[in-house]
C-alpha positions as CSV (number, residue, x, y, z in Angstrom):
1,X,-9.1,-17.2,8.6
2,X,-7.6,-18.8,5.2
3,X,-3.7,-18.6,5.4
4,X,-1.2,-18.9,3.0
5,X,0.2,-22.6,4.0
6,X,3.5,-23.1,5.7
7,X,6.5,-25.2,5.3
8,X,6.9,-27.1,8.6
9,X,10.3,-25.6,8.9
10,X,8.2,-22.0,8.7
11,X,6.4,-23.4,12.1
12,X,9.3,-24.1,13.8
13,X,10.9,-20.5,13.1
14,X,9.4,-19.2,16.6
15,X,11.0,-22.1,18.4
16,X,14.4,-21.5,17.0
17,X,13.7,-17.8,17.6
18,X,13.6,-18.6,21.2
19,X,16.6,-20.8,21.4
20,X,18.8,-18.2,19.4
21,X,17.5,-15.4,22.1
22,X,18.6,-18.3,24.9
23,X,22.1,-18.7,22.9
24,X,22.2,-14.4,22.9
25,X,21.5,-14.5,26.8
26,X,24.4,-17.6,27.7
27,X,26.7,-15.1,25.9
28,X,26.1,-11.4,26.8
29,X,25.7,-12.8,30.7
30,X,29.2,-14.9,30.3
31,X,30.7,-11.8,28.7
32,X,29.2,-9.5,31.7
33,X,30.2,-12.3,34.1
34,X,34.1,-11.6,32.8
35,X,33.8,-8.1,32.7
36,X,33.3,-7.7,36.6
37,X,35.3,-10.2,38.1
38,X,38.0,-8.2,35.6
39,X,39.2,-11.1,33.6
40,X,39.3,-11.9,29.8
41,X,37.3,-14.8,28.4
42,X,39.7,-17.6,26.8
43,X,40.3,-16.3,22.9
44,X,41.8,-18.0,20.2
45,X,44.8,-14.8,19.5
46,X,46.2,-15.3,15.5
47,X,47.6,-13.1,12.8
48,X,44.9,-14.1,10.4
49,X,41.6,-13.5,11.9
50,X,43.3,-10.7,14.0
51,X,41.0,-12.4,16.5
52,X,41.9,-10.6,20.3
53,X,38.9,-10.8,22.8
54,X,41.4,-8.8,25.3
55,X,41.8,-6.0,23.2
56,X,38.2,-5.7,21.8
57,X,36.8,-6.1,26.0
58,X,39.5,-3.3,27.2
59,X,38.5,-1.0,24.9
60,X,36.8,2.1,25.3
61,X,34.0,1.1,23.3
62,X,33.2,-2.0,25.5
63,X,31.4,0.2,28.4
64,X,28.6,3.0,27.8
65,X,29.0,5.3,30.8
66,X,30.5,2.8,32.8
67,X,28.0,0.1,32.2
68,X,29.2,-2.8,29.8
69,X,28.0,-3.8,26.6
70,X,27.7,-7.1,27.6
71,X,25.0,-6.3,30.6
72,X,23.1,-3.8,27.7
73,X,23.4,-7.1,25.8
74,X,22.5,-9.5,28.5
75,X,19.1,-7.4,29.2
76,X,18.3,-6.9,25.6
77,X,18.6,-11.1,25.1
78,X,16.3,-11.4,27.7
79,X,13.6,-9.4,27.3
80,X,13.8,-11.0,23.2
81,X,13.6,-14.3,25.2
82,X,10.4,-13.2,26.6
83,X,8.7,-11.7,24.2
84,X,9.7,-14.4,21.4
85,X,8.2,-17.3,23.8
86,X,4.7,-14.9,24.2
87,X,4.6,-14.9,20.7
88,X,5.2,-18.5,20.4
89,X,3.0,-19.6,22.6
90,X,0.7,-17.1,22.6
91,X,0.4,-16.0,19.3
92,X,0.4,-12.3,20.8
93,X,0.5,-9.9,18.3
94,X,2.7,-7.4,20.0
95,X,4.7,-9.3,21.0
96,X,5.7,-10.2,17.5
97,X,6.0,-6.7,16.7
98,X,8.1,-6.8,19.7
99,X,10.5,-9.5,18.8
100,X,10.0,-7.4,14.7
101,X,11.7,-4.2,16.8
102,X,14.0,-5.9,19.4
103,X,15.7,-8.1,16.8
104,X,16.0,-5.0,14.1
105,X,17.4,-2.9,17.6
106,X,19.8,-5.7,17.7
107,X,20.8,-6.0,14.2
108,X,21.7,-2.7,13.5
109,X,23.7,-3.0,17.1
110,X,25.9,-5.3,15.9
111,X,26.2,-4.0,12.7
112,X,28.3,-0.9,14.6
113,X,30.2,-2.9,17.1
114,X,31.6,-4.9,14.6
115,X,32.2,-2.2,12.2
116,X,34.2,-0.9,15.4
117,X,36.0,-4.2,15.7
118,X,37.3,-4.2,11.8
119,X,37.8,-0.8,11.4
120,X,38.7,1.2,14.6
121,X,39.9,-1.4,17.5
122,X,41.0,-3.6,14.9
123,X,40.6,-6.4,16.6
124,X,38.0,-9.3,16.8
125,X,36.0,-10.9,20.2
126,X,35.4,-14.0,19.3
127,X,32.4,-13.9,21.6
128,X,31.3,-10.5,20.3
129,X,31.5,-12.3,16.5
130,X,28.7,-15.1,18.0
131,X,26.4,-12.3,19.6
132,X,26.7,-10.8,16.1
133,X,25.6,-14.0,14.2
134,X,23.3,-14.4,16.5
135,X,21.5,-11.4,16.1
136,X,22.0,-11.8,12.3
137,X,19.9,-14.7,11.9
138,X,17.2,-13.7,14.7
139,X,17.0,-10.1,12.5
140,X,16.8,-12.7,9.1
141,X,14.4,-14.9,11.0
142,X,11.8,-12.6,12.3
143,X,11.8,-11.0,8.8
144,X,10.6,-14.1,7.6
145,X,8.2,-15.2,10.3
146,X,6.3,-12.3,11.1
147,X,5.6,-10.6,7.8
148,X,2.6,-9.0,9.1
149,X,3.9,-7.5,12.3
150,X,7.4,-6.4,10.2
151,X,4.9,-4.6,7.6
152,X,2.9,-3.3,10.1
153,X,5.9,-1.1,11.5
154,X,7.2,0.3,8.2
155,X,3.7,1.1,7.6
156,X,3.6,3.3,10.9
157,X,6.7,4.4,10.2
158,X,6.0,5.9,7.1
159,X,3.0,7.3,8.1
160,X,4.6,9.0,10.8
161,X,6.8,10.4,8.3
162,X,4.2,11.3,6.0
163,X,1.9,13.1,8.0
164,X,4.8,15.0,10.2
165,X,7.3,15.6,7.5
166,X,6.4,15.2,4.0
167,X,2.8,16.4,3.7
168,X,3.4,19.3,5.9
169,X,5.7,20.5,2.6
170,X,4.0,18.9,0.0
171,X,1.3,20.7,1.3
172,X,2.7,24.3,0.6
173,X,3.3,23.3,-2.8
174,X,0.6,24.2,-5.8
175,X,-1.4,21.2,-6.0
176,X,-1.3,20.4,-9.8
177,X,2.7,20.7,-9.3
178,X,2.7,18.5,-6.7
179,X,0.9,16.2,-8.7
180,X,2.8,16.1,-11.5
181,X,6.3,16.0,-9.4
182,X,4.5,12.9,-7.2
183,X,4.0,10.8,-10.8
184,X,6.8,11.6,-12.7
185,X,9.1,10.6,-9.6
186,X,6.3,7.3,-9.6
187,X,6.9,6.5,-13.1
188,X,10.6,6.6,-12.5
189,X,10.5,4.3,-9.3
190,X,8.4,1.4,-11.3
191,X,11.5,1.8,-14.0
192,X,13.9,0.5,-11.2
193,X,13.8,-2.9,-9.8
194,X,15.4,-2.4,-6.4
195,X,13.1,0.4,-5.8
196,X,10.2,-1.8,-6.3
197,X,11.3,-4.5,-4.4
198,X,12.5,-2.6,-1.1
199,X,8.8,-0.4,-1.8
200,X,6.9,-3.9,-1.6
201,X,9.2,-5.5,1.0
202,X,7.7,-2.5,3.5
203,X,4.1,-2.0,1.8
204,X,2.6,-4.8,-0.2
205,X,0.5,-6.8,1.8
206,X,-0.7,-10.2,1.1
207,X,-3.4,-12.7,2.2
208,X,-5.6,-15.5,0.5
209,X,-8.4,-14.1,2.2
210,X,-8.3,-10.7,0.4
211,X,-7.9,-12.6,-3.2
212,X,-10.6,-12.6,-5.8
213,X,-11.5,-13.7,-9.1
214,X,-14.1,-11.1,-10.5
215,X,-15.2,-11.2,-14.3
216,X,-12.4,-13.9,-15.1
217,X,-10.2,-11.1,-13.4
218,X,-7.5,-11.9,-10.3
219,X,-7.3,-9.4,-8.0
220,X,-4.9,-10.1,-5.4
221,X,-6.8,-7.4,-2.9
222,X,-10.4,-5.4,-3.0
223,X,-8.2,-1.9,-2.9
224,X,-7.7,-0.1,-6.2
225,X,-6.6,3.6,-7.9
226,X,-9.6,4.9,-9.1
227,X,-9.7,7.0,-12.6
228,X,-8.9,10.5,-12.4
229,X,-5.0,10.5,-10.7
230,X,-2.7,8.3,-13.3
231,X,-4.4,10.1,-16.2
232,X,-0.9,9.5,-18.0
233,X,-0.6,5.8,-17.3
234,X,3.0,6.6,-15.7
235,X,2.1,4.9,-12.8
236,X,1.5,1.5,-13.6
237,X,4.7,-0.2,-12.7
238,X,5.2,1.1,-9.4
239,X,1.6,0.7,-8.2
240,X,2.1,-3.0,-7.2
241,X,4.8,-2.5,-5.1
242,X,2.8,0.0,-2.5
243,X,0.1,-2.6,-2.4
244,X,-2.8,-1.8,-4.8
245,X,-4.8,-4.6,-6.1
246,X,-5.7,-2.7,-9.3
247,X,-6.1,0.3,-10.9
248,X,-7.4,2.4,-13.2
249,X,-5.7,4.5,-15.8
250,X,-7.7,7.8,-17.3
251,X,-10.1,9.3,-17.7
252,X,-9.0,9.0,-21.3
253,X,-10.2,10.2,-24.6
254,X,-10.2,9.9,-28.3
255,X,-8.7,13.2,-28.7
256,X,-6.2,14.9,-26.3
257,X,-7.1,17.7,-23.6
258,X,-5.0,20.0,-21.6
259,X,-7.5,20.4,-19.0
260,X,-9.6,23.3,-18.1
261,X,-8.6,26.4,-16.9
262,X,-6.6,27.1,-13.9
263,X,-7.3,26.1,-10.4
264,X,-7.9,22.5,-11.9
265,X,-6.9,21.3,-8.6
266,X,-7.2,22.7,-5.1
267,X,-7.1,21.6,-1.4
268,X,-9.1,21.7,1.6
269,X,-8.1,20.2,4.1
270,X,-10.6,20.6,7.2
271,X,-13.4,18.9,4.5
272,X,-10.7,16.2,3.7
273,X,-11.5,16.8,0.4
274,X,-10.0,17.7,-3.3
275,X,-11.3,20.2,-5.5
276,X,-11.0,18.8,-8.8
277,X,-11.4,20.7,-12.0
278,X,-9.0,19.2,-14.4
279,X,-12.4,17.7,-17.0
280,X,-10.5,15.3,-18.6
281,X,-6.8,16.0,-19.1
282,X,-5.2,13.5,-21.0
283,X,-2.9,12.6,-23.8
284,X,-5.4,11.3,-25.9
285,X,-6.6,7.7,-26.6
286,X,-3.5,7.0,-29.2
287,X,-0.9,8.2,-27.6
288,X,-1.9,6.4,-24.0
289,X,-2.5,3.2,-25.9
290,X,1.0,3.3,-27.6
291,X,2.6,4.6,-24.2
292,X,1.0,1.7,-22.8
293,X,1.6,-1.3,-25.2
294,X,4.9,-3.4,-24.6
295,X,4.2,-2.9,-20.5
296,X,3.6,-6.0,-18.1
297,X,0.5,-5.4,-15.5
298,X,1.2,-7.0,-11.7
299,X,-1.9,-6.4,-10.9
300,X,-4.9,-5.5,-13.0
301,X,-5.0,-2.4,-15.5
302,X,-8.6,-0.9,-16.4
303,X,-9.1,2.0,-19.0
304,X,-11.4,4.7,-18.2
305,X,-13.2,6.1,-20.9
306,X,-14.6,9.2,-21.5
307,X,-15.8,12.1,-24.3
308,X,-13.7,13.9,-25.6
309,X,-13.8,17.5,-23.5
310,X,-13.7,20.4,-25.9
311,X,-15.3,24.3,-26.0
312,X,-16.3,23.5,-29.3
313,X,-19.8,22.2,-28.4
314,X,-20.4,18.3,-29.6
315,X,-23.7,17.0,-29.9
316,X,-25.1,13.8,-28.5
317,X,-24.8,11.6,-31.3
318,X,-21.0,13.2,-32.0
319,X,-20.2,12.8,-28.1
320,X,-21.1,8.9,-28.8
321,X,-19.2,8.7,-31.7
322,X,-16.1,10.1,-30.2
323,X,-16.7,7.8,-27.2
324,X,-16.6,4.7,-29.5
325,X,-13.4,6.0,-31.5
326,X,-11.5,5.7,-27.9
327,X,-12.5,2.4,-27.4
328,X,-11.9,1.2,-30.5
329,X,-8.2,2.6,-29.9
330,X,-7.6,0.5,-27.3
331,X,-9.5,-2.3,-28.4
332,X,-7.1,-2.5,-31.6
333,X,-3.9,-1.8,-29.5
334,X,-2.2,-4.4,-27.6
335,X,-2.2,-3.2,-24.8
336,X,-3.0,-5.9,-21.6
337,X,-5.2,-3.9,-19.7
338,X,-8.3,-5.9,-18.0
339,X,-10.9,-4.1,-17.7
340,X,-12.9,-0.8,-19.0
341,X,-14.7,2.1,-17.3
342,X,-17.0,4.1,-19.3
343,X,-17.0,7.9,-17.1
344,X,-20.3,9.1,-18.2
345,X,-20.6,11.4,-15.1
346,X,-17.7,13.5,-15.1
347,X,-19.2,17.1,-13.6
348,X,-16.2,19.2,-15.3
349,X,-16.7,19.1,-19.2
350,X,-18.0,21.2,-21.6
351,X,-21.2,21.5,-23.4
352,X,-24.8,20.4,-22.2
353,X,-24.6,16.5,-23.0
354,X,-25.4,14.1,-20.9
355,X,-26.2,10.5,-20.3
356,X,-28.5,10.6,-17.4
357,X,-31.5,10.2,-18.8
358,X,-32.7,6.6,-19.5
359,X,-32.6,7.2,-23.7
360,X,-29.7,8.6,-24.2
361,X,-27.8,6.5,-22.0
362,X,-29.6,3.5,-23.8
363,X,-28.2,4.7,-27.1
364,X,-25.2,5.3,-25.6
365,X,-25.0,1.2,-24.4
366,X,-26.6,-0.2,-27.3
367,X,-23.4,1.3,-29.6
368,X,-20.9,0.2,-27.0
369,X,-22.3,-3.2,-27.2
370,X,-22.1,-3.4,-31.1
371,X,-18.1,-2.9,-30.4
372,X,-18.2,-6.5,-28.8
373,X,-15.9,-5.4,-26.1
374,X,-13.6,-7.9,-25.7
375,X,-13.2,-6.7,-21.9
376,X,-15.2,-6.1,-18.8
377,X,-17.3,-3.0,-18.9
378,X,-17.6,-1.1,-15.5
379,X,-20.0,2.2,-15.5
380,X,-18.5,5.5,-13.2
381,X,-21.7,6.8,-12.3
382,X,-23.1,9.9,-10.8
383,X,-23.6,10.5,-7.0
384,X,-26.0,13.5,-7.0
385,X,-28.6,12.0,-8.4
386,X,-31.5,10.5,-6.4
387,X,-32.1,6.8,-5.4
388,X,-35.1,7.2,-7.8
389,X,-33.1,8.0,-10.6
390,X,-30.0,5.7,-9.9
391,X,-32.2,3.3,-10.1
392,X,-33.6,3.9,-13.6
393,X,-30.2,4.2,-14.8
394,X,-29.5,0.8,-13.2
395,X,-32.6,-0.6,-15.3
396,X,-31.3,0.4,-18.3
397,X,-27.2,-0.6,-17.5
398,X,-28.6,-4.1,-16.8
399,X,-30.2,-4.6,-20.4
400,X,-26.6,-3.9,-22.3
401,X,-23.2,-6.1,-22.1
402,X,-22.3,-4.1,-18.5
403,X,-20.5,-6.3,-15.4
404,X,-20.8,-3.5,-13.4
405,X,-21.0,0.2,-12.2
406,X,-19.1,2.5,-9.9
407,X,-20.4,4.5,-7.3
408,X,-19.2,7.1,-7.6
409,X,-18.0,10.2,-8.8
410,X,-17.5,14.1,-7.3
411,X,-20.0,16.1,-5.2
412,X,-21.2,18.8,-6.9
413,X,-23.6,20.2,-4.1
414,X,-21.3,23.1,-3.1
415,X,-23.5,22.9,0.4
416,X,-22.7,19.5,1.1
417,X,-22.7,19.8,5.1
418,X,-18.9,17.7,5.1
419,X,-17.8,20.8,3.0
420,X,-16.4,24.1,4.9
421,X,-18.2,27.0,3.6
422,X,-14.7,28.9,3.9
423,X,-12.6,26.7,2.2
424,X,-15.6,26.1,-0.5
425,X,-15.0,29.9,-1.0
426,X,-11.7,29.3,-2.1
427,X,-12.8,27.7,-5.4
428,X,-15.5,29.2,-7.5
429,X,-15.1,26.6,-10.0
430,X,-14.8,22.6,-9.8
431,X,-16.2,20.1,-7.9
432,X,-15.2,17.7,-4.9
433,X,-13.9,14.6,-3.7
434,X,-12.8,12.8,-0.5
435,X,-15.5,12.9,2.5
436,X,-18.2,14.8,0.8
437,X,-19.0,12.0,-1.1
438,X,-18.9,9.5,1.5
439,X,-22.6,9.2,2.8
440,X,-24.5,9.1,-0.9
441,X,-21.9,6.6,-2.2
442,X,-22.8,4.5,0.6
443,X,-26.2,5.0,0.0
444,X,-25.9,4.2,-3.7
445,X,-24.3,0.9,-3.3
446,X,-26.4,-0.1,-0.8
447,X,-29.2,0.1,-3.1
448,X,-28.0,-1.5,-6.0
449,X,-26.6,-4.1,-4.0
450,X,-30.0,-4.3,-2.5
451,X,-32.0,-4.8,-6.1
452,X,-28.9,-5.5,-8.5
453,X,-26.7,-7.5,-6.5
454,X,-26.9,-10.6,-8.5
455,X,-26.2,-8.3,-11.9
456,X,-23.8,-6.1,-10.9
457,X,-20.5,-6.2,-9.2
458,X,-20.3,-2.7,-7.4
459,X,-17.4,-1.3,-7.1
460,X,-17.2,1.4,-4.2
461,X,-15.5,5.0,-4.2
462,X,-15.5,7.9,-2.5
463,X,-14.4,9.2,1.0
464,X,-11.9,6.4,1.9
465,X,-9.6,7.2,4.7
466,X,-8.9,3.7,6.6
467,X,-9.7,0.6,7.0
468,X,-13.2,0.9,8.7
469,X,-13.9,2.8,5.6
470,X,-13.1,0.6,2.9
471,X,-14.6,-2.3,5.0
472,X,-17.8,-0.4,5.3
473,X,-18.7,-0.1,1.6
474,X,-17.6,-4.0,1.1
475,X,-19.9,-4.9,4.0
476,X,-22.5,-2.7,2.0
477,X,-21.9,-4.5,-1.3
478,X,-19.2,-3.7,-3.0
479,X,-16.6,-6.1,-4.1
480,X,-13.7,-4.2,-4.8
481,X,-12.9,-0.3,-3.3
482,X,-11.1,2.7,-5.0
483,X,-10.0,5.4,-3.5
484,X,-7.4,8.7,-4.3
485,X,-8.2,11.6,-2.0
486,X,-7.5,9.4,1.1
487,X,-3.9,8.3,0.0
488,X,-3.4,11.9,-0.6
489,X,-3.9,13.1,3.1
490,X,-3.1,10.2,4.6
491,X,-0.1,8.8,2.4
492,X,0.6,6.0,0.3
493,X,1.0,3.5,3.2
494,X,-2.2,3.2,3.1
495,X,-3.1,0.9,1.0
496,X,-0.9,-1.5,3.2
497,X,-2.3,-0.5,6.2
498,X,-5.9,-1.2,4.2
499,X,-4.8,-4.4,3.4
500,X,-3.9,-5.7,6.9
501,X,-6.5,-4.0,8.4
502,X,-9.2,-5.8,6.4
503,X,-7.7,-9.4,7.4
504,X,-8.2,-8.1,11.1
505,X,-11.9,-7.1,10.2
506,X,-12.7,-10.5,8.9
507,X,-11.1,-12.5,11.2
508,X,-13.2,-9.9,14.1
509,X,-16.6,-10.7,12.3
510,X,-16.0,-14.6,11.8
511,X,-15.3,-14.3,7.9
512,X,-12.8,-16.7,6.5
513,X,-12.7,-15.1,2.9
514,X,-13.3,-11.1,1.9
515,X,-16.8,-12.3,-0.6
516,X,-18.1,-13.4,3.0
517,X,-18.2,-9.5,3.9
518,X,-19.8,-8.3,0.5
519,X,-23.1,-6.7,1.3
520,X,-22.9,-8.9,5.2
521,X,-24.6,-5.5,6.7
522,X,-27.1,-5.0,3.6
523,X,-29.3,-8.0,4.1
């Protein structure tokens, strides 16, 4: 499995590890030995330090229930010692997230008992001071040595959290509040530099294996936002930090939309599954592109563009112009986004046009190559449709300046067998996301991988809850994996968990490098 390279001093970390756990043990048992045959260890007494081991050791904070605090010490030293030399020379990966716990345990030990020392007793144990350093630098240590493991618990952590805490409230609130609430509070986390640092320190996930250069584009990891949630480009700054490896801002469009009618969005929870209705709210192509210019991109930024939605009814040949005028927006802004969508299979707009069939969607391509992008051009393309007919739109996306399509968007098949009939019921308008799309999306990229793969980079969406999940539609073809319905049920650890998942998956199947995986199980 490709690593990123360490320092030789980074290799001798578990060594030292051990020997500070060793130094942690010699103390705690010396202190313990002292505390039973009742005498106090020799002290250096001064004025200065207000150093006083006699004082701090005849306390009533040096016992808990009659046991010393040493012997709690002595036993927590030693089982660090032997979980630290299993993960040394083992390599054990619990038992680094056991030294990860036992060292943080210990850390925020010492942080009280010497709070007690300066504050309540007054008085310092020289001894005491040591076990505190020492658990200082194994706590500092073990941060920097086991990355993984140390992510790996905020990530269950947090999803503990998530799914016991916050989602059981989130959940009682109207969706399309919750949404707006969840990116406004986003937008004002990426404006604050310690909240994006402490947010990566616990989430963002990195490994060489998972980086790629697609279309003269880095991405630092296959997992990415997909259109349809930052629709006001507020989240772009704090993205990064939670461990997305790109996103995608819109749908926009050349003119603004408020969205349709209420619900626009709705739950439903034993599909796993969004009803989404919204058809395009935005703020317009203008006001997104100056909202958007003067901004720094961590990770790769795409547009996604669509028609404008509007009960006025628009023709074909006005649709395309209006498609062309939000493009051109952003291709005259200076904005540093990387890449473009083009939504042509949105199920919630207005009006009877469409790009499905092979002519229009040819004229469609042939204007949006005479704008010379001077970006990637991805297509968002429709799941209902049949293999049959994918693949004629495929025919005709391969003749015009594409680099790839997206598979894909909503189900609209109300009687999709993932989709309860009684929560279905709930919504007689809109369509849906999540798990109902799953199985076609699949299906769709395994095709085109299967006759397109050497024309198209697929990009896979749709029903993405884990790790298996994501990995499935990269082992099926695609190179790169959005998702936004399964960070909304499952929280936005996620993507972390995704992340280190996905190095497990490859390392299982003998991969060295995620573009080993693409399309392994479509052969």
């Amino acid at each position: 499995m490709v690593k990123i390279s360490e320092t030789s001093m980074q290799k001798h970390i578990p060594a030292v590890i051990v020997i500070l756990a060793l130094i942690g043990v010699a103390d705690a048992g010396f202190l313990t030995y002292e505390h039973y045959r009742n005498a106090i260890p020799p002290c250096i007494t001064g004025s200065v330090f207000f150093t006083d081991c006699g004082t701090v050791l005849k306390s009533s904070y040096a016992t808990i229930f009659g046991i010393p605090i040493s012997l709690i010490g002595f036993f927590h030293y030693s089982l660090l010692t032997a979980v630290s030399v299993i993960a040394y020379v083992s390599k054990n990966q619990r038992a680094k997230l056991m030294v990860v716990i036992l060292t943080g345990i210990g850390f925020l030990t010492s942080l009280y008992l010497v709070f007690l020392q300066l504050f309540i007793i007054q008085a310092l144990c020289l001894f005491c001071m040591l076990s505190a350093l020492v658990s200082l630098l194994l706590f500092i240590l073990a941060q920097i040595t086991y990355t993984k493991e140390r992510k790996q618990l905020a990530i269950m952590f947090f999803s503990f959290f998530y799914r016991y805490f916050l989602k059981p409230r989130f959940f009682r609130i109207d969706p399309e509040m919750m949404h707006n609430a969840m990116t406004s509070f986003g937008q004002r986390l990426g404006t604050l530099g310690i909240a994006k640092a402490l947010t990566a320190y616990a989430l963002r996930y990195e490994d060489k294996a998972l980086e790629q250069t697609i279309a003269g584009i880095p991405f630092r990891n296959p997992i990415g936002l997909s259109a349809g949630f930052d629709y006001e480009a507020r989240l772009t700054q704090i993205l990064p930090a939670t461990g997305f490896g790109f996103q995608t801002v819109g749908t926009i469009t050349n003119l603004s939309y408020e969205g349709n009618p209420r619900p626009m969005l709705g739950r439903l929870p034993k599909s796993q599954s969004l009803m989404v209705n919204k058809g395009f709210k935005n703020l317009g192509a203008r006001q997104t592109a100056e909202d958007m210019e003067g901004l720094h991109f961590r990770i790769p930024v795409g547009v996604s563009i669509g028609r404008t939605n509007a009960k006025k009814p628009m023709s074909q040949k006005e649709s395309v112009a209006d498609i062309l005028k939000a493009f051109s927006v952003f291709e005259q802004s200076s904005v540093h986004h990387a890449y473009y969508e083009l939504n042509i299979s949105c199920p919630n707009l207005y009006g009877n046009v469409t790009f499905y069939p092979p002519k229009n969607l040819s004229d469609l391509l042939k204007e949006v190559d005479n704008l010379r992008l001077s970006r990637p051009l991805f297509i968002k393309m429709p799941i209902e449709k049949s293999g049959e007919d994918v693949l004629s739109m495929l025919s005709v996306i391969a003749k015009h300046q594409t680099t790839g399509v997206i598979f894909g968007n909503l189900q609209k098949n109300r009687n999709h067998p993932a989709l309860v009939p009684e929560e279905v019921k709930q919504f007689p308008v809109g369509n849906f996301s999540g798990k109902p799309t799953w199985e076609q999306s699949n299906e769709l990229i395994r095709l085109t991988y299967k006759y397109y793969k050497k024309r198209f980079v697929i990009i896979g969406c749709g029903g993405v809850f884990s790790t298996e999940d994501a990995y499935t539609k990269i082992t099926l073809g695609a190179s790169l994996v959005q998702l936004i319905t399964g960070m909304i049920f499952q929280g936005p650890q996620l993507i972390g968990a995704i992340n280190i998942g996905l190095v497990d998956l490859l390392k299982k199947d003998g991969f060295t490098h995620i573009r080993d995986a693409i399309g392994s199980r479509n052969s």
